[in-house]
Structure formats: C-alpha cells, structure tokens
C-alpha positions in Angstrom: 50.8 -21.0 27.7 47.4 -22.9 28.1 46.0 -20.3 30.6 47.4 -17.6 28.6 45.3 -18.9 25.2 42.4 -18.9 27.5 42.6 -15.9 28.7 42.5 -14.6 24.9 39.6 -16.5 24.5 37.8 -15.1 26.9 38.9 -11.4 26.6 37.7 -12.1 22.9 34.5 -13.4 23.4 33.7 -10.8 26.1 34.7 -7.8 22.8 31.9 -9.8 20.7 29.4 -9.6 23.0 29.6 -6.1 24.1 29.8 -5.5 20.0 26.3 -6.6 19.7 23.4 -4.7 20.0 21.7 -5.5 23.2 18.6 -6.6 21.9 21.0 -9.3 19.9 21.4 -10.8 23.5 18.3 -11.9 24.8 16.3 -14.1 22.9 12.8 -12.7 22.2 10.0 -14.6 24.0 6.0 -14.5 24.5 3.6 -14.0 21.9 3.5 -11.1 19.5 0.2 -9.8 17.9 0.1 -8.9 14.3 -3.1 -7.0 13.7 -3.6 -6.4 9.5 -5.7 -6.9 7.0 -3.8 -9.3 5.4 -6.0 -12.2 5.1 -8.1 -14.4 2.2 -5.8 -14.3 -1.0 -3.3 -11.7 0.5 -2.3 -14.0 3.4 0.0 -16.2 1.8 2.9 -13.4 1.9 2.1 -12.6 5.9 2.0 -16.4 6.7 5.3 -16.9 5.3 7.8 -14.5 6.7 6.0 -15.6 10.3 6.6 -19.1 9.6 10.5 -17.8 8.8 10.6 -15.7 12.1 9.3 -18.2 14.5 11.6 -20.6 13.0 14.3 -18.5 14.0 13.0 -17.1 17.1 11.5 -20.6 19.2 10.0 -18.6 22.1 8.0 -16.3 20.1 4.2 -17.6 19.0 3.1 -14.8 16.2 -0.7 -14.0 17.3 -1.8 -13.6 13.6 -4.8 -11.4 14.4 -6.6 -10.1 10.5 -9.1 -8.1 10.2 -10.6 -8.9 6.6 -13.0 -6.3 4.2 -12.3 -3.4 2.6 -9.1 -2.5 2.1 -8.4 -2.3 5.7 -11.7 -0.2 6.6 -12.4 -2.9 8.9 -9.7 -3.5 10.4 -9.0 0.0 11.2 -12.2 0.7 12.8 -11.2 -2.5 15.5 -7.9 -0.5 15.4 -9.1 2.6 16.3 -11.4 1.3 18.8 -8.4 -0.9 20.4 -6.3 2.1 20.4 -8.2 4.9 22.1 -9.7 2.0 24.6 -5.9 1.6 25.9 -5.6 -2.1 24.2 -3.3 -1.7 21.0 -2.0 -4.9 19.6 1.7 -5.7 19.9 1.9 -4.1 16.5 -0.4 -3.2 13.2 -0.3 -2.8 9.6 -0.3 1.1 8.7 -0.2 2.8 5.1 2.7 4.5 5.7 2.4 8.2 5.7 -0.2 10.6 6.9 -2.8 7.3 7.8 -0.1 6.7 10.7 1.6 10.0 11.9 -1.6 12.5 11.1 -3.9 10.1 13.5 -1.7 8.3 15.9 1.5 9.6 15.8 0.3 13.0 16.2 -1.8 11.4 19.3 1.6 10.3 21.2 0.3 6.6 20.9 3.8 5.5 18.7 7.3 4.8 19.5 9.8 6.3 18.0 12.1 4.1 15.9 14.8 6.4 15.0 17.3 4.0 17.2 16.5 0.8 15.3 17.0 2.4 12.0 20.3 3.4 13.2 20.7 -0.5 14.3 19.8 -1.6 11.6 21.4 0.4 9.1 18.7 1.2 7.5 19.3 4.8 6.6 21.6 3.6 4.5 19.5 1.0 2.3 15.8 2.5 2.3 15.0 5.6 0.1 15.9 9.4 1.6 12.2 9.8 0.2 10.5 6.9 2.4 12.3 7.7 5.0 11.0 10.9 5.2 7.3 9.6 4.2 8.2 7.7 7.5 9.5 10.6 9.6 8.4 13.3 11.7 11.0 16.5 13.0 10.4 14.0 15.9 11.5 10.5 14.6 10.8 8.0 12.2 7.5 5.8 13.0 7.5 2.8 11.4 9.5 0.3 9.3 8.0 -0.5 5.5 8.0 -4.3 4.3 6.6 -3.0 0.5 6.0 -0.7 -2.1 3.2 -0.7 -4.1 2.2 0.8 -7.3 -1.5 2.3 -7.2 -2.0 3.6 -10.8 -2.2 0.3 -12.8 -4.1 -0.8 -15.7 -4.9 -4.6 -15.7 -6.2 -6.7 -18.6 -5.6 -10.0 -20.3 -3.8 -9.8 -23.7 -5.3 -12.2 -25.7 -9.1 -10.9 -24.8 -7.8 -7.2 -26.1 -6.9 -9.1 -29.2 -10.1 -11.2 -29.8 -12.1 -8.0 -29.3 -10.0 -5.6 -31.3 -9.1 -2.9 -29.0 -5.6 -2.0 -28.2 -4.7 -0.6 -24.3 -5.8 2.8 -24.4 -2.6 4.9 -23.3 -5.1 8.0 -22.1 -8.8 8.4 -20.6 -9.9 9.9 -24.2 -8.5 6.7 -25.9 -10.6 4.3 -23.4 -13.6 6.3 -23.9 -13.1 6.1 -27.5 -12.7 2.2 -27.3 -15.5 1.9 -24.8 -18.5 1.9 -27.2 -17.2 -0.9 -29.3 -16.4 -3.5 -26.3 -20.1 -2.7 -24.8 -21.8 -3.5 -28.2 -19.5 -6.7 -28.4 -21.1 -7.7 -24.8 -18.3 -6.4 -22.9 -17.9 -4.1 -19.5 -15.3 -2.0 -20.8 -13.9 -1.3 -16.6 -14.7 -3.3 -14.0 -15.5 -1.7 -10.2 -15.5 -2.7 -6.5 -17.0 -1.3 -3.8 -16.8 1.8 -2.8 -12.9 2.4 -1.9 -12.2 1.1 -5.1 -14.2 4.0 -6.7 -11.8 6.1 -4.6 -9.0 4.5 -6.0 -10.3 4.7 -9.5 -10.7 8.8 -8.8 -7.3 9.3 -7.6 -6.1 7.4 -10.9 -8.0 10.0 -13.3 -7.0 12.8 -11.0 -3.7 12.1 -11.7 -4.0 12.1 -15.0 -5.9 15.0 -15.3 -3.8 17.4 -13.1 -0.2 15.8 -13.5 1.7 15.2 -10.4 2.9 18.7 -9.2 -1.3 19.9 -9.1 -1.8 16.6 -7.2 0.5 17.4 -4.6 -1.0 21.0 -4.4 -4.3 19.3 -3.6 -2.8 18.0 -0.3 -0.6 21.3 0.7 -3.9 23.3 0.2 -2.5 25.3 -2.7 -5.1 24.1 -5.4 -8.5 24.1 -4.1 -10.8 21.2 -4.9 -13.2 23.8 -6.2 -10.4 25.2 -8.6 -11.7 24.4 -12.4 -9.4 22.1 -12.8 -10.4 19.8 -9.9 -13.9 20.1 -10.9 -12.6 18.8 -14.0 -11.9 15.3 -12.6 -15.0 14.8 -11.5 -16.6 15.6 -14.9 -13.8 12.9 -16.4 -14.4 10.2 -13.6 -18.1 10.6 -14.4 -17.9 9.6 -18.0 -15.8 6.9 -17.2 -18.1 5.4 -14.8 -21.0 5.2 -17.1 -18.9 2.5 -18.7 -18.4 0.3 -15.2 -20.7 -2.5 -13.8 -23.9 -2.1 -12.4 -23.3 -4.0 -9.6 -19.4 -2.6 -8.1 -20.9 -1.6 -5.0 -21.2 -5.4 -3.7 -18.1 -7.1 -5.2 -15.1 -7.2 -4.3 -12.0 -6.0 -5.6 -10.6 -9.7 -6.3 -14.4 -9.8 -7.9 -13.5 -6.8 -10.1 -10.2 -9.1 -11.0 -12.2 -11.8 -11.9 -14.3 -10.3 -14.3 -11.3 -9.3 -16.4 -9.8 -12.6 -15.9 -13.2 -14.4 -16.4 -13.3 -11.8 -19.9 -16.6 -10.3 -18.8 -15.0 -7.2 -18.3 -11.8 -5.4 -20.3 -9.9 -3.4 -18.1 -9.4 -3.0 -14.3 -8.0 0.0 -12.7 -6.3 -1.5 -9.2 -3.0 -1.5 -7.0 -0.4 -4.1 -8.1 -1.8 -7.0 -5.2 -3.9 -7.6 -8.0 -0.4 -8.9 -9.7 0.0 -11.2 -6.2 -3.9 -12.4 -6.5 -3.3 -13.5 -10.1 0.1 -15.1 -10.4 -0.4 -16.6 -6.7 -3.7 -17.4 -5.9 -4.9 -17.8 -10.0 -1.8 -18.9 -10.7 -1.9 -16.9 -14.1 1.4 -16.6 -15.9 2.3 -12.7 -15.9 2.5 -11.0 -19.3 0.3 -13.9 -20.9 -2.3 -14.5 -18.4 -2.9 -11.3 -17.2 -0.8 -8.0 -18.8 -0.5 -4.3 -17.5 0.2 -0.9 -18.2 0.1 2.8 -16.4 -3.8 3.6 -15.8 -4.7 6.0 -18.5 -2.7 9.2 -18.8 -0.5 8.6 -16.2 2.9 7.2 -17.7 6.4 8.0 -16.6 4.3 8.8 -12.8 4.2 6.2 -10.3 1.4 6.5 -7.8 2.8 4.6 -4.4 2.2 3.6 -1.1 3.7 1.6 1.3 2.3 -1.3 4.0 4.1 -0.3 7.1 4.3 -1.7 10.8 5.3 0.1 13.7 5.3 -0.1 17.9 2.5 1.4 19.9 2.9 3.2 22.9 2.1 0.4 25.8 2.7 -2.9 23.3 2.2 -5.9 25.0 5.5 -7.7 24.4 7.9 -4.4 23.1 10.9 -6.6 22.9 9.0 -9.3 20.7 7.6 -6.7 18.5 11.2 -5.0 18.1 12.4 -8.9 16.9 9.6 -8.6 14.3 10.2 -5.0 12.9 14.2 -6.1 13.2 13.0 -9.0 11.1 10.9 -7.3 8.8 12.9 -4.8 7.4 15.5 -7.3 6.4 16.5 -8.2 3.1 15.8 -11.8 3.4 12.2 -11.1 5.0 11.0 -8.9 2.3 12.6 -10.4 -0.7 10.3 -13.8 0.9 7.3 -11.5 1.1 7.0 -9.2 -1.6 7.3 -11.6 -4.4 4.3 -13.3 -3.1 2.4 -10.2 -2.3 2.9 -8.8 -5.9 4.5 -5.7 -4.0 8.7 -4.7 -4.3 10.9 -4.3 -1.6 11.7 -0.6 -0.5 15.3 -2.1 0.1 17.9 -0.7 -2.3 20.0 -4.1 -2.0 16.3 -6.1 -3.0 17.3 -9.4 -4.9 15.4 -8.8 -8.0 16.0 -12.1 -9.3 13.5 -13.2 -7.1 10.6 -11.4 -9.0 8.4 -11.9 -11.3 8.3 -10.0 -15.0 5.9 -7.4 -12.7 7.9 -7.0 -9.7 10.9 -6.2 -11.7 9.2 -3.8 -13.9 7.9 -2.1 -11.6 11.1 -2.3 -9.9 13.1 -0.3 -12.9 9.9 2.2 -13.0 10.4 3.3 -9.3 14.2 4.2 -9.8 13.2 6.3 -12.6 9.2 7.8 -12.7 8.0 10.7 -11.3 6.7 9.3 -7.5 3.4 10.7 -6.1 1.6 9.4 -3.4 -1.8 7.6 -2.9 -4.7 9.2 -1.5 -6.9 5.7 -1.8 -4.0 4.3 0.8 -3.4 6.4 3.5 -0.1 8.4 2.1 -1.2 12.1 1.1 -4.2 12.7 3.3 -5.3 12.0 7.2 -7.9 9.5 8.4 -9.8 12.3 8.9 -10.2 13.7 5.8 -10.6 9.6 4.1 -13.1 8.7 5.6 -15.5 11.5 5.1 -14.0 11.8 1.4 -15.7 8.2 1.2 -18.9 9.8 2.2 -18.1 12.4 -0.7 -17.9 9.7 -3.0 -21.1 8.0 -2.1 -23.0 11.3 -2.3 -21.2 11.5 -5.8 -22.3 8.1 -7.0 -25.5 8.6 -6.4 -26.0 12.5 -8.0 -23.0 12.9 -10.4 -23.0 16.2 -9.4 -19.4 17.3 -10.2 -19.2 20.9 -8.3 -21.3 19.3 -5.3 -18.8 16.5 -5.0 -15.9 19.7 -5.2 -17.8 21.6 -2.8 -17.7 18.8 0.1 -14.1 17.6 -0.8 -13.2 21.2 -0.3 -15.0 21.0 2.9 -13.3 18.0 4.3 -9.8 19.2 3.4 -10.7 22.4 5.4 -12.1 20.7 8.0 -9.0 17.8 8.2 -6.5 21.1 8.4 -5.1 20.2 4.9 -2.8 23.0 3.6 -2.6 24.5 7.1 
C-alpha cells in the first residue's frame, strides 16, 4: 500500500510539472538591464516593482540603467546608438506604438512576444485596442506596464479661487480669462522645453480638429496644409503669447512647480504630473492640486502607454522574459502605477489602490473617445518626431503658421505617413 501511495505521488508530481510553462522551471539568473528614462522624481515607481522582482527572483541583479532629460530624448539617442552598434540592453522602455514597431520593429531588431501573451493570458485581460497598438500582422512587440492620459489640465483650486477665474472648459474661455490673471501678476500657462511645446500642440490640435481629423493627420487623409490644420497653429500661437518667457530651460516638473508655487495658473501636461505631486510633493489630490480635460477636449482621452519589450541578441533573454512575465502582472502594475500617477492597462486592475486621479481617469478610459499621442511615440514614427521638433523650433521662433504647415507636411511625406 505504501509503495502504491508513492507511486501516486510521484505520477502526480511528475503531471504538475510538465503542466507548467517551462520558463516556470528554471529559475531566472544573471543580471538583467533596464534601460529607461525613468529617473529623478519618476523613479520611485521603477525602483519598487524591481525591489518586488528581485525579491522573488534571488539570482537576478536588475541593472537599473536611466537615461534622464527630456522626456526620453536622451535616452533614446543612447538607445539608438546601442542598438544599431549591435549592444541593445537586456530590455528598454518604449512608447508603445509607432516609436517601437515603425523604428525597430520594422528593423527586425525585436522579438516577438505573441507566445508569452498566450502564457500569460493576457489576451484575455489587456484591451483588444492595446493589443493591437502593440501588434503587427507579424506579432505583438512588447508588454505595457501603464496608461497614461496626455490631454490634462493641471491647477490648484484654491489659487483659481483667490484670483477669480473659473477652469476654462475651451481654448476661447482661457484666452478670455488670460488677460485678467496677467494683470493680477499671474502666467496664465506655464511651459517646458521644447517637447513640452509639442505636447501643448497636440492638446489644441485636438481640440481644434476633434478626434476623427486627428487620426486623418496620421493616415495621410488631412494634409497638414489643409485649412484646418493651419488652423492650429494660428490657435497654439495665441495661446503661447500667454506662456513664460523662459519654457525653453525649465523643466517640465519646473512647469509643475510654478502652478504649485502659484506663479503660474494652469499647466497643460501628461498625468506623471499627478505622480510628481501626490508622491514627490506630497500634495493631496483634488485640494492640492485639481484637473480637468485640457481645453476643448472633454469626453476624448489622448493616451499612451510606457512599454518594454525583448531585443533581438538580449543579453540575458531568459532574465528579461522573468521581468516582462513580471511586469504585466496584476500585482506588478497595481504596485507601480499608483506611484507613477499612471493606470494599469489590466482589465482586472485593483482600483482601490488609486488615488481620486488614478480612478478618474480610470472610469474616463472605459468610456471617452481614445486617441493617441503624437508628443509620446503612439501615432507617428521616430522619424517623423524628431524633425517635427525641429518644426516646432522654427515655429517658436517665427510664428509663422503656414511655414510651420508647410514643413510638418514635409516630414509626414518624407516619414511615409499615409502611405
């Protein structure tokens, strides 16, 4: 009877093992690179799901390699360098989207990751729409750890009501509003440097051509030269004249600041800027710092997504799989988007563990119009963002609306948009 309970045991423990996915079986070892920007005030978030996943994987020593400045425009230059030199990291933060498959996907320098979703499960708890932000006919690329919201309007309540203004709802009510908070002493927007003008542009875009003319900017069916377009540049134009003199050599946590400080009213940024107060302020949402939809652009939420996926020739593949496996849990992004002021892409996300921002945003994802960002790498190629920064700088220096057209035109020709 003994040997025959034995026998059981084993036969069992042999239909367990061969149950689980191989990668279950060996325990990950080495050292894994993670190459981001994530450093300074948006650290916090990264540093703690590694801390979680070499707690649970001993062998593994995370190489936390940041790149800081910029919105990534830093880091991505070491990346790009790192990549084409035959030296890619074990694995890197991406905007996910066209900044991943339209520059190194399309080069054959990414893995394909259609087997771990299937692993996973994950077809099953992210988004059909992600997914396919993530996907090619040819796989799926990389796995997100966020969503962010791009078109948000930041200020601090009780400011608005020592100065008597209300939060304008569309650009005309902001310019209306703007005249009264300069003569009180008041910067009516704050500004970064220059991607944050970018990011600013998309915003009134937005609102000036509604979602489905946005997306026609990026299949090539409205022309950047079309009236309408032009248009936004005319808009964007006014509204910089009521922006600081000196965006081009702050920051965009120094853009914060100025609307926390109450030098400045209003601050058109991504919803980090909800991580950088609550975490690194330690403001109180909705009474030290409220939002709203930038101008004109309710019921529409502008996204993007931070991304990692698995180069072609990673240094340690197994150890990176362990960290994607990791990061596209529920447990790893429900510890790292609350801190990051970003929500989880997960369906099954534990909203209880978000702030008043998290989980509005949260309830405005399952139900706004989505549209993608062009600041962050989802609508357009490398290609064409980088010289559109170079259109931007030739803008803030002539506000010249139909030149500023004219070169985006170029660039989207030139970057094989709507071909």
């Amino acid at each position: 009877m003994k040997a025959r309970w034995s026998l059981l045991l084993v036969v069992g423990l042999v239909s367990v093992l061969l149950a689980l996915p191989a990668a279950a079986l060996a325990q990950a070892t080495g050292e894994v690179e993670i190459f981001s920007w994530w450093a300074g005030d948006e650290g916090p978030a990264l540093e703690a799901i590694i801390a979680e996943f070499e707690k649970r994987n001993p062998g593994v020593r995370i190489n936390n390699a940041t790149v800081t400045g910029g919105a990534g425009v830093n880091a991505k230059a070491v990346l790009k360098t790192r990549m084409l030199g035959g030296d890619p990291p074990g694995t890197f933060q991406v905007h996910a989207g066209q900044e991943l498959i339209g520059t190194w996907v399309i080069a054959r320098r990414m893995e394909d990751l259609s087997f771990l979703f299937e692993e996973q499960g994950w077809y099953d708890v992210f988004p059909a729409g992600l997914i396919s932000l993530l996907s090619t006919e040819d796989g799926v690329w990389s796995v997100p750890v966020n969503i962010h919201r791009s078109n948000v309007l930041w200020y601090v309540p009780e400011n608005l009501e020592r100065w008597g203004v209300s939060v304008p709802r569309t650009w005309d009510e902001f310019l209306a509003i703007a005249p009264t908070l300069q003569a009180k002493g008041v910067i009516p927007l704050s500004l970064g440097e220059n991607w944050t003008a970018t990011h600013l542009w998309e915003n009134v875009a937005l609102a000036v051509l509604g979602p489905e003319k946005w997306q026609q900017l990026w299949t090539g069916e409205l022309p950047f030269t079309a009236p309408e377009a032009v248009a936004v540049w005319d808009l964007f134009g006014q509204i910089l004249q009521y922006t600081n003199a000196d965006a081009a050599s702050l920051s965009w946590q120094q853009a914060t600041d100025m609307v926390v400080n109450g030098e400045a009213a209003f601050n058109v940024m991504g919803d980090w800027a909800a991580g950088y107060m609550s975490t690194t302020l330690g403001l109180e949402p909705g009474k030290g710092f409220g939002w709203a939809p930038s101008p004109g652009t309710e019921g529409i939420f502008m996204m993007l997504s931070d991304s990692f996926g698995l180069p072609v020739g990673s240094p340690n593949r197994e150890g990176v799989l362990e960290w994607l496996r990791w990061i596209g849990s529920r447990e790893a992004q429900d510890i790292f988007n609350p801190l990051k002021g970003s929500i989880s892409p997960r369906l099954d996300s534990d909203l209880s563990k978000y702030g008043p921002y998290a989980q509005s945003a949260a309830r405005d994802w399952k139900t706004n119009t989505i549209v993608g960002s062009l600041a962050h790498g989802v609508v357009a190629n490398e290609l064409f963002m980088n010289d559109f920064a170079t259109a931007m700088e030739i803008f803030l220096a002539t506000r010249n609306s139909q030149a500023a057209a004219n070169a985006a035109q170029a660039i989207a020709i030139q970057s094989g948009i709507g071909r």
